[in-house]
C-alpha positions in Angstrom: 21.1 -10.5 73.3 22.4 -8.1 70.8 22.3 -4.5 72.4 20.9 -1.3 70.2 23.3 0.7 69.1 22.1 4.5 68.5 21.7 6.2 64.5 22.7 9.7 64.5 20.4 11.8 61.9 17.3 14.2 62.5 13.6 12.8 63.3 11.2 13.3 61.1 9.7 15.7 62.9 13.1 18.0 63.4 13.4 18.2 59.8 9.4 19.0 59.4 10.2 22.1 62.2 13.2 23.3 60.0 11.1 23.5 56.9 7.6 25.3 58.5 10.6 27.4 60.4 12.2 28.2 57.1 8.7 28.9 55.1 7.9 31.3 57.7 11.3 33.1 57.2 11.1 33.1 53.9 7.0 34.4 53.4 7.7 37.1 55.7 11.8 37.9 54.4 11.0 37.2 50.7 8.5 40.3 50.0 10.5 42.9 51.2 13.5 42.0 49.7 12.1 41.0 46.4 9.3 43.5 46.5 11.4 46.7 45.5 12.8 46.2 42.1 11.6 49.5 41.3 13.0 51.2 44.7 16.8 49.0 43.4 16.6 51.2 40.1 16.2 54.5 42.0 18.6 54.4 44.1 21.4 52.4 41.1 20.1 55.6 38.7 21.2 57.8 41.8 24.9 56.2 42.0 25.1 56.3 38.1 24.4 59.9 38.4 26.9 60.7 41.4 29.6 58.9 38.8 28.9 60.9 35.7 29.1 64.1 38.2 32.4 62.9 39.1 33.8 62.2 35.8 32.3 66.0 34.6 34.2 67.4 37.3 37.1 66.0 36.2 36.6 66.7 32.6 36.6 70.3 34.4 39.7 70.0 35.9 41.2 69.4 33.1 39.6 71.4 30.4 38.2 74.4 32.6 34.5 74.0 31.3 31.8 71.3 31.7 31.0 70.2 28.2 28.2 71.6 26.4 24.8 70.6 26.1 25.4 70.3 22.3 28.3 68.6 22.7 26.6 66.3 25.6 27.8 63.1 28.1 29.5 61.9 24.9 32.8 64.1 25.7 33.2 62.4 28.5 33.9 59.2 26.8 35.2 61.0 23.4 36.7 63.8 22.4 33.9 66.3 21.2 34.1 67.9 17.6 31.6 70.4 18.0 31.6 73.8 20.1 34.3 75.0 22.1 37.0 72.0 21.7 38.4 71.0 25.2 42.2 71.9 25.4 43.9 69.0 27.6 41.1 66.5 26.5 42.5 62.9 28.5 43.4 59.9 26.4 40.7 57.2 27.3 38.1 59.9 28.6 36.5 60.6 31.7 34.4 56.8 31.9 35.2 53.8 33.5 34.6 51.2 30.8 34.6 54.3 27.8 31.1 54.3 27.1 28.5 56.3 28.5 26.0 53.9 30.5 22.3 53.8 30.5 20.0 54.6 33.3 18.3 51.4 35.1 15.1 51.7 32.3 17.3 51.7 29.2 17.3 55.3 28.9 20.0 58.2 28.5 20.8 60.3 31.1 20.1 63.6 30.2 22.1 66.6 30.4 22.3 70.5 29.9 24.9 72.8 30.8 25.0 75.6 32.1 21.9 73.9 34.2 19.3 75.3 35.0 19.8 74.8 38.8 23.9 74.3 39.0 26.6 74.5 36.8 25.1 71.5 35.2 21.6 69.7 35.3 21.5 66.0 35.1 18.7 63.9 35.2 17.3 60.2 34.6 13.6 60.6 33.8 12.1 57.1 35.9 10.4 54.4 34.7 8.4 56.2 32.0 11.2 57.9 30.2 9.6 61.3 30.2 9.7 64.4 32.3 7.8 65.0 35.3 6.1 62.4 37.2 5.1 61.0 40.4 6.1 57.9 42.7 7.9 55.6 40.7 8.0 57.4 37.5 9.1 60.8 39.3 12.5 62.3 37.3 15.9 61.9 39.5 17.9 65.0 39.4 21.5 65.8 40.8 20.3 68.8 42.7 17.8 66.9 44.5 20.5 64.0 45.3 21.1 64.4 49.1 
């Protein structure tokens, strides 16, 4: 008599309890991770804006002055040609990469200085590109930035 030797693997059914087990995790995970794009784009447009603060307060500490609205978020990555020229201008500029990004929709930040609430005013206008708005589409400002 030949004696049974044992097979190590799972059992059907072990591998049918580690998928249902899995499903569940992923119908109840899935949705609230993948269900806030727009929420992602908020909070990235609030970073981007907490950078370009930085890199205007350090266009400051060189220079003495924020740039002007005329002369924009474009002297930060080159050397403006309009208005009062900055005096100790820095080689490179003020960006990481030397361009001025985009918000999360495509968009340009915008900018005026002096602000109308701080030194500066810098916004991203949301999801519709225009000023104002509610929810999703509401503007995202520096001085509202906690």
């Amino acid at each position: 008599m030949k004696s049974r030797h044992q097979e190590s693997g799972f059992t059907l059914i072990e591998l049918l309890v580690v998928l249902v087990i899995i499903g569940v995790l992923a119908g109840y995970i899935g949705p609230k991770i993948m269900g806030r794009p727009e929420e992602a784009k908020r909070t990235k447009a609030a970073l981007q804006i907490r950078g370009i603060e930085t890199a205007l307060k350090m266009y400051k500490l060189d220079n003495g002055m924020y740039p002007s609205t005329e002369q924009g978020l474009q002297a930060l990555v080159e050397p403006p040609t309009t208005g009062k020229l900055p005096p100790k201008w820095r080689d490179g500029g003020y960006m990481e990469k030397g361009k001025m990004p985009l918000d999360p929709w495509g968009n340009e930040f915008v900018y005026l200085s002096p602000g109308l609430n701080s030194d500066f005013d810098l916004s991203s206008y949301g999801n519709d590109g225009e000023s104002g708005g509610e929810d999703d589409a509401k503007d995202i400002n520096n001085w509202e930035i906690e």
